[in-house]
C-alpha positions in Angstrom: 0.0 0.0 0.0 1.2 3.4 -1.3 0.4 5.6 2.2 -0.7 9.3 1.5 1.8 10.6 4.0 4.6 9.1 5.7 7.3 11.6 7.2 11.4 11.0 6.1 13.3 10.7 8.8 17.2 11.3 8.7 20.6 10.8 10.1 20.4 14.2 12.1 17.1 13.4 13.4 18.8 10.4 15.1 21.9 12.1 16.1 20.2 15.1 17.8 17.1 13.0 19.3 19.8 10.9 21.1 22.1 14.4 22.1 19.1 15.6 23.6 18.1 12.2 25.6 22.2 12.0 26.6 21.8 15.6 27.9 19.5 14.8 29.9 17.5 17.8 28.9 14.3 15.9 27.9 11.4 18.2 29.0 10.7 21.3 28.6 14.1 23.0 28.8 17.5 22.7 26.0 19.5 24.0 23.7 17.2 21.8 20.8 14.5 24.3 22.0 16.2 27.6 22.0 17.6 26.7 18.3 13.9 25.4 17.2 12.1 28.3 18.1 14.6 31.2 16.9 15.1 28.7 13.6 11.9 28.2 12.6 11.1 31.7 13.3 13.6 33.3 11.3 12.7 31.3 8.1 8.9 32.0 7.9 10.0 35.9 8.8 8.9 36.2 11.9 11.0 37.9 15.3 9.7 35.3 17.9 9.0 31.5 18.0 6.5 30.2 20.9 6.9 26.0 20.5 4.3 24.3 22.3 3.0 20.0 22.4 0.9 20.8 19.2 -0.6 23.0 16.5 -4.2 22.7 18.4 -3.0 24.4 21.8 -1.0 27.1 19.7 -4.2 28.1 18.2 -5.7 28.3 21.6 -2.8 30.1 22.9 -3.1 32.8 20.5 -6.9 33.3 21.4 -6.3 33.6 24.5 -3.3 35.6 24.8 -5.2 37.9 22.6 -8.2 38.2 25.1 -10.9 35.8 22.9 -13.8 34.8 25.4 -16.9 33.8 26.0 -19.2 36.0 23.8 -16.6 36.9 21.3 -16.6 35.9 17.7 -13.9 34.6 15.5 -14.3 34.4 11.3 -12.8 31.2 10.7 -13.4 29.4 7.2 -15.8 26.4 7.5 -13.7 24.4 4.6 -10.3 23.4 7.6 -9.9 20.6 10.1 -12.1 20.4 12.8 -8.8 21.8 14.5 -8.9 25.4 14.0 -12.5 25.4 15.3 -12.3 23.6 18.6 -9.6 26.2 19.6 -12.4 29.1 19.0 -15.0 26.5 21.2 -12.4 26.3 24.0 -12.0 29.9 24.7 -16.2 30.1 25.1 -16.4 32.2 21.7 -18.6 31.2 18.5 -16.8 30.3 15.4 -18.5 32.5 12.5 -18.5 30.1 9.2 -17.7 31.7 5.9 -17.5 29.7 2.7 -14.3 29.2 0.6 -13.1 30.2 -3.0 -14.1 27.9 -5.9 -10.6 27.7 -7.0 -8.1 27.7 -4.4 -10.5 26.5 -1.2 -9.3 28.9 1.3 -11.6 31.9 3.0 -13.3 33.6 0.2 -12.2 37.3 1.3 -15.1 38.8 -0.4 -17.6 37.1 1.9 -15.5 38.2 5.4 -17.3 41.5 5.6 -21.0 39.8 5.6 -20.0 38.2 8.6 -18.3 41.5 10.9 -20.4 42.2 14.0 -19.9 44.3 17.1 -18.6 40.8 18.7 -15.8 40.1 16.2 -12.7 39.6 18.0 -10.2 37.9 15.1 -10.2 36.3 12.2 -8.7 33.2 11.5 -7.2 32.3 8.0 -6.4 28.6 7.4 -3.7 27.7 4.5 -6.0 25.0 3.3 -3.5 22.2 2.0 -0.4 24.1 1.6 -2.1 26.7 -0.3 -2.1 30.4 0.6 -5.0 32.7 1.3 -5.1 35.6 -0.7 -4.1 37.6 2.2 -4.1 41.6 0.8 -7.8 41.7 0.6 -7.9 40.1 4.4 -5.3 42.3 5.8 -7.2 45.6 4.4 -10.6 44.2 6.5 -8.5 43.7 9.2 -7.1 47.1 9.1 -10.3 48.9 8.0 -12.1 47.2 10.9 -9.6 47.0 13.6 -9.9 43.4 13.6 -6.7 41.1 14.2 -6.0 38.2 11.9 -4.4 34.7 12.8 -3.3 32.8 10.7 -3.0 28.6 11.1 -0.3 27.8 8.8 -0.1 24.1 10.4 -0.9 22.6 6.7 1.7 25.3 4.7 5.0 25.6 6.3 7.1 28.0 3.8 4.3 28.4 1.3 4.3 32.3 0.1 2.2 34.8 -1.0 4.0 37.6 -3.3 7.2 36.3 -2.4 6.2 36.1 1.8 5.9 33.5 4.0 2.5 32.6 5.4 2.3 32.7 8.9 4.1 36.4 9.5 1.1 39.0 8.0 -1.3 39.1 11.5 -0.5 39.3 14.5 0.2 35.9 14.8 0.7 32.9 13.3 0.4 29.2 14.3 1.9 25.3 12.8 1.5 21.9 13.6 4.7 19.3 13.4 2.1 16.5 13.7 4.1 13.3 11.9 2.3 14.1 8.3 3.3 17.8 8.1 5.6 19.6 6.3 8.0 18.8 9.0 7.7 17.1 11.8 8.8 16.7 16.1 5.9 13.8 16.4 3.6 16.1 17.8 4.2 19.6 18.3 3.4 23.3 17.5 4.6 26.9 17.3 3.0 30.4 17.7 5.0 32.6 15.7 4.9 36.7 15.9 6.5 39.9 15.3 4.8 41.7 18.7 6.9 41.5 21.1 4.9 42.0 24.0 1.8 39.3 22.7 4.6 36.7 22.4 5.8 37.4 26.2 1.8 36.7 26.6 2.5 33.7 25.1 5.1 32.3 26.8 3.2 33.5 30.4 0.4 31.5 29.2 2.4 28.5 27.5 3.9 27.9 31.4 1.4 27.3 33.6 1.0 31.1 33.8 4.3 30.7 36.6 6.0 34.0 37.1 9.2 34.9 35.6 10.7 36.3 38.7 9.9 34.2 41.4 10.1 30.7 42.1 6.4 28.6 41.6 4.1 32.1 41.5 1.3 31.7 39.4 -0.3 35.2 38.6 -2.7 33.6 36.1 -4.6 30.8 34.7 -2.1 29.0 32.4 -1.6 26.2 30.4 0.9 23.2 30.2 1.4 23.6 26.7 5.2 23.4 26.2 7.2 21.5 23.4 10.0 19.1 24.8 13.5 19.3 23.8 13.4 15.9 22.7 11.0 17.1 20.1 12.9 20.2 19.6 15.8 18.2 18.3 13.9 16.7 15.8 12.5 19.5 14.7 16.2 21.2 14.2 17.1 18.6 11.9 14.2 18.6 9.9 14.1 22.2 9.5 17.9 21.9 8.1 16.3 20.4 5.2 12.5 21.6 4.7 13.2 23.5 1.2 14.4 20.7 -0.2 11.4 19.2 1.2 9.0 21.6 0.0 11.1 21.5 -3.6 10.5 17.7 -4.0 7.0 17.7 -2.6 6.2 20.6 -5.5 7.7 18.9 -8.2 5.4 15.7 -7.3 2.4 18.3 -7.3 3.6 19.3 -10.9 3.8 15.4 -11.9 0.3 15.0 -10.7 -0.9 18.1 -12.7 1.1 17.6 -15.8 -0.8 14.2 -16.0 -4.3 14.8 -14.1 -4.6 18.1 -15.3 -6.9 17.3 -18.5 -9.1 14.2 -17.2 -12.8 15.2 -17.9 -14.4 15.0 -14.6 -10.6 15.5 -12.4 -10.3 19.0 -10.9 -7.0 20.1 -9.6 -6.3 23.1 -6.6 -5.3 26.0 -8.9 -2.2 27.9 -7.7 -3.4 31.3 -7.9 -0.9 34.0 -9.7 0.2 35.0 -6.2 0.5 32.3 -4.6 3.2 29.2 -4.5 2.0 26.1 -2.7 3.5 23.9 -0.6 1.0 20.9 -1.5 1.4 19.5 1.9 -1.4 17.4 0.3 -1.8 16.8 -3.4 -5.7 17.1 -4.1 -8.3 16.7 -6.5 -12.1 16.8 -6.5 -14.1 13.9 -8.4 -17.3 15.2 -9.9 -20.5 13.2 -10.6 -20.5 12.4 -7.3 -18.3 9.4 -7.6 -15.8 10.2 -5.1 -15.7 7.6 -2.9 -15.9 5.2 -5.7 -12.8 6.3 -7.1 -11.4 6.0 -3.3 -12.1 2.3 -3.4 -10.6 2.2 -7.1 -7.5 3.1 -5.8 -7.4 1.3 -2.9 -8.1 -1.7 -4.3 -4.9 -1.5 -6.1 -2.8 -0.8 -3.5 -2.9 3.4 -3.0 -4.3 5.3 0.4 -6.2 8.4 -0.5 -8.4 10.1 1.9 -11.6 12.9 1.7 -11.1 16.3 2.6 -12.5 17.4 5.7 -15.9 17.9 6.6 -16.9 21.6 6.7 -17.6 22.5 10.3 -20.9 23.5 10.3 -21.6 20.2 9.0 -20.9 18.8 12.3 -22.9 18.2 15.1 -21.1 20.6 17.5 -21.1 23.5 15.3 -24.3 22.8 13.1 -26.4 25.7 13.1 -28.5 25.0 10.2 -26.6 26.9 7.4 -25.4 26.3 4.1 -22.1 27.4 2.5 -22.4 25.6 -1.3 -19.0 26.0 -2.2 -17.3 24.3 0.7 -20.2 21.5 0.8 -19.7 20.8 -3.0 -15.6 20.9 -2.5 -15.6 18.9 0.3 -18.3 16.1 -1.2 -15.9 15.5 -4.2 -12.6 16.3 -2.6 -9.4 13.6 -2.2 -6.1 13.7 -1.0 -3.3 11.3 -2.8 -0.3 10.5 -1.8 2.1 13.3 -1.4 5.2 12.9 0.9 8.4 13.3 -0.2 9.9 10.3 -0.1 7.5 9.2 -2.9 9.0 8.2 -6.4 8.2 9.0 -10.2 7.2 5.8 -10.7 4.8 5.7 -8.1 3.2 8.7 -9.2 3.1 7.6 -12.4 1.3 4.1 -11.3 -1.0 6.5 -9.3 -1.8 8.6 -12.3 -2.0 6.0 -14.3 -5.0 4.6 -11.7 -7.0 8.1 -12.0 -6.7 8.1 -15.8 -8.1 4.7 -15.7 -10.8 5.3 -13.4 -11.6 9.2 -15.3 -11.9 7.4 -18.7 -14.4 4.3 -17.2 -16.5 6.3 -15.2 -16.0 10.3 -16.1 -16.0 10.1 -19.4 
């Protein structure tokens, strides 16, 4: 079986893992940490790196280190992983749904307005697959408005829009190095941001809220949200190495494209003009509503796919009765094939080769 994501795993993620466990600095304290945190920041652009234990709690750290509560609202697309929603639940706020972009699946901006009330408090942009939001059009709501933006990058380490990183327009910024990202610690996060003083609110929060001047005082209601140095040190060494990564995982995206690109019924994720992808996952929608039939195709002969998310307000938790058409129609059609890097030409091509198949039997 071809799996849709497996992470590569190195020489210097073995050589630092082990310097970390012979230090004996395994928790939450280490030199791994220090050089994760300043690393990682400096390549997406940003002047401070917060790591916690996953992408989830760095979501929830942001909220509440920027004040989100019960009877807030937060903008948050309804097309992400169930994720970036549960952070906006835990704070006590309600998640506001708008619908995605037909072509590239992230927040539609022109629809962010609709949504503004008195009890906005953020808005939260998810990278949907590796792919940018078209973040100009956000930014100048967020400005016009007085509204702060987040962004959760945890699917789109180093993707870029005109030439930036995502991750480094709002105020803040949050990842996930869960074992099919970009890269990985095993589990793990990081709040990244350019304010100093909301990443010292941060790092309050991320420690149990314990004060920085004297020994075991707590002067607020923190969180145990901290990264390991263990995990740290993997997290160096994959860093070392995450635009060669991202190169290899684009030029699989391109092999997909050059061969899916004109099956009748087979849509691709359309990198937009300003935009270049990461295609942390390679995806396609099916049309005719034959989706999961093309799923079982392919499994069948030996490949993993898997469905896009369910849009949130399709859930039980968060439904609320209302429709968003685009993100119902992308999700219903959508699949994810194979995309880490470790996978060959000739397994895309056997992959491809399993679409066309499929496209001409039953699209056609």
């Amino acid at each position: 079986m071809i799996p849709v994501y497996q992470p590569h795993i190195g020489e210097n993620e073995k050589k630092y893992v082990l310097d970390a466990v012979e230090s004996t600095w395994v928790s939450s304290r280490g030199e791994y940490l220090d050089r994760f945190e300043s690393g990682f920041a400096e390549y997406v652009g940003a002047q401070n790196g917060i790591a916690t234990c996953n992408g989830t709690v760095s979501l929830h750290l942001v909220l509440v280190a920027l004040g989100v509560g019960p009877g807030d609202e937060v903008i948050v697309p309804t097309l992400t992983y169930v994720a970036s929603v549960n952070a906006i639940a835990y704070t006590g706020a309600t998640p506001v749904f708008v619908d995605c972009h037909p072509d590239y699946w992230n927040l539609d901006p022109e629809l962010i307005e609709e949504r503004i009330t008195a009890n906005t408090k953020a808005i939260m942009v998810v990278h949907l697959y590796g792919h940018p939001a078209d973040m100009d059009p956000i930014m100048e709501i967020s400005r016009t408005h007085g509204i702060p933006v987040i962004e959760d990058a945890a699917e789109a380490h180093g993707a870029e829009y005109r030439g930036r990183r995502v991750g480094c327009f709002g105020l803040a910024g949050s990842y996930s190095f869960f074992g099919n990202k970009i890269i990985t610690t095993g589990e793990g996060g990081m709040v990244v941001t350019s304010d100093a003083h909301f990443a010292g609110v941060c790092r309050h929060l991320r420690g149990q809220g314990v004060s920085p001047t004297r020994t075991y005082w707590h002067d607020v209601v923190g969180f145990n949200y901290r990264m390991t140095n263990i995990a740290a040190a993997l997290g160096c060494a994959q860093l070392e190495r995450i635009q060669s990564t991202i190169s290899r995982k684009r030029e699989i995206a391109k092999r997909y494209e050059a061969a899916l690109g004109g099956l009748r019924g087979i849509v691709l994720q359309t990198e937009m003009p300003w935009a270049t992808s990461v295609y942390w996952m390679v995806s396609i929608l099916v049309e005719n509503g034959l989706r999961d039939e093309m799923m079982l195709h392919l499994r069948s002969n030996g490949v993993e796919t898997r469905p896009f998310f369910y849009p949130a307000h399709t859930l039980p938790m968060y439904d609320r009765g209302e429709a968003f058409p685009v993100s119902e129609r992308v999700a219903a059609a959508g699949v994810n094939l194979p995309s880490f890097p470790d996978l060959t030409d000739d397994e895309v091509d056997s992959i491809c080769r399993l679409v066309e198949r499929f496209a001409e039997d039953r699209l056609s």
